[in-house]
N, C-alpha and C positions, 0 to 999 in steps of 0.2 A: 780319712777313715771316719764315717761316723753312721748313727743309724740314729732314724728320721722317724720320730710318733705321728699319726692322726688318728682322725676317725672319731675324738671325745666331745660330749656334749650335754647337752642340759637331758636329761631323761626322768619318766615319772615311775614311780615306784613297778614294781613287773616289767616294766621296758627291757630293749636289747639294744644295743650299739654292738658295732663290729670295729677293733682296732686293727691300723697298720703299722710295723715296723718295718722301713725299708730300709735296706744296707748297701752300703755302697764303699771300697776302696780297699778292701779286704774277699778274701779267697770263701764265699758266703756259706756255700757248700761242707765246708769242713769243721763251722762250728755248730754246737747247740745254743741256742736261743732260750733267755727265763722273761716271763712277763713281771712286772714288778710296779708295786702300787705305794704312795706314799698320802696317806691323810695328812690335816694340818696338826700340828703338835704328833706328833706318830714316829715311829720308826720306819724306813721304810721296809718292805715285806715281798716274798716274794709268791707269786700264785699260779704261775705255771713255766713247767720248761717241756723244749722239743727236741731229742736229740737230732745231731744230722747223718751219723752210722747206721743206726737199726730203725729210727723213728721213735724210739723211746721217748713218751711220754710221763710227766709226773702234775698232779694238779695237789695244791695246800687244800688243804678240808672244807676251806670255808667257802670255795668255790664249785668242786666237784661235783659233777653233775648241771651246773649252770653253766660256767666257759668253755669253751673249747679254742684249743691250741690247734694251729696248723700251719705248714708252710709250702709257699712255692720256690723251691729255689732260681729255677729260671726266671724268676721276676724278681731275686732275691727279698722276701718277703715273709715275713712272721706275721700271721694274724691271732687275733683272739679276738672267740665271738663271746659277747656278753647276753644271758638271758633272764629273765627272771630278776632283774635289780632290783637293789633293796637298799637303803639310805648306807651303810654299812660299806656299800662298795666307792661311796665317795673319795676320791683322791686322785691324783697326779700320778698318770701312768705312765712306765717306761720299760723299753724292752734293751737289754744287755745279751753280749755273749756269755757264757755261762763254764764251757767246755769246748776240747776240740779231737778230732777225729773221732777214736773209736768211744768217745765218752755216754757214760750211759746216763740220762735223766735219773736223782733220788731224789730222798730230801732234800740231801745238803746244795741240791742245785739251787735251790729256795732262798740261801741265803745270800744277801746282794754282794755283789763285788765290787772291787775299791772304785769301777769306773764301767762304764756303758761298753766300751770299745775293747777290742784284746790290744792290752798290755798301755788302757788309760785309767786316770784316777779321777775322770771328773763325767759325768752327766748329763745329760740335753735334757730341757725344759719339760718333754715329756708332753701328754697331752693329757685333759684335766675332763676327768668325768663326773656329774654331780646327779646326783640323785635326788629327786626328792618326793615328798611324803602328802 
């Protein structure tokens, strides 16, 4: 069971990267997916989720209107487009399941869970987007 970051890179300020999360060993379909970002000395934060029921969407303030969340399930897949970067979005991105079947995206999807995977307490490396200025 785990799900797999890319797509992060060195970008200049207004830039766009697009990330993957690919899942693999679990039923992909029936959870929702939150993207989540960790600066250095930071907590980590979370900036968007997808449901997988209705499609429910929720993005954090500080993103809205720049990222956009989406998924293929048949490729089991969570993306997030990044646009418009600005030194602030620097950090170590990761995507977690967040909910499952009829769960709807809020806030509280925002905030991280003990682990990346349903029913784990630990995290993959993530991939690492830097911005600069």
């Amino acid at each position: 069971v785990q799900l797999v970051e890319s797509g992060g890179g060195l970008v200049q300020v207004g830039g766009s990267l697009r990330l993957s999360c690919a899942a693999s060993g679990f039923t992909f379909d029936d959870y929702a997916i939150g993207w989540f970002r960790q600066a250095p000395g930071k907590e980590r934060e979370g900036v968007a989720c997808i449901s997988s029921a209705d499609g429910s969407i929720y993005y954090d303030d500080s993103v809205k209107g720049r990222f956009t969340i989406s998924r293929d399930n048949a490729a089991n897949t969570v993306y997030l487009q990044m646009n418009t970067l600005n030194p602030e979005d620097t950090a170590v991105y990761h995507c977690a399941t967040v909910g499952y079947a009829e769960y709807e995206c809020t806030a509280r999807s925002l905030v991280p869970p003990p682990g990346a995977a349903p029913q784990s307490d630990s995290w993959g490396p993530g991939t690492q987007v830097t911005v600069s200025s």
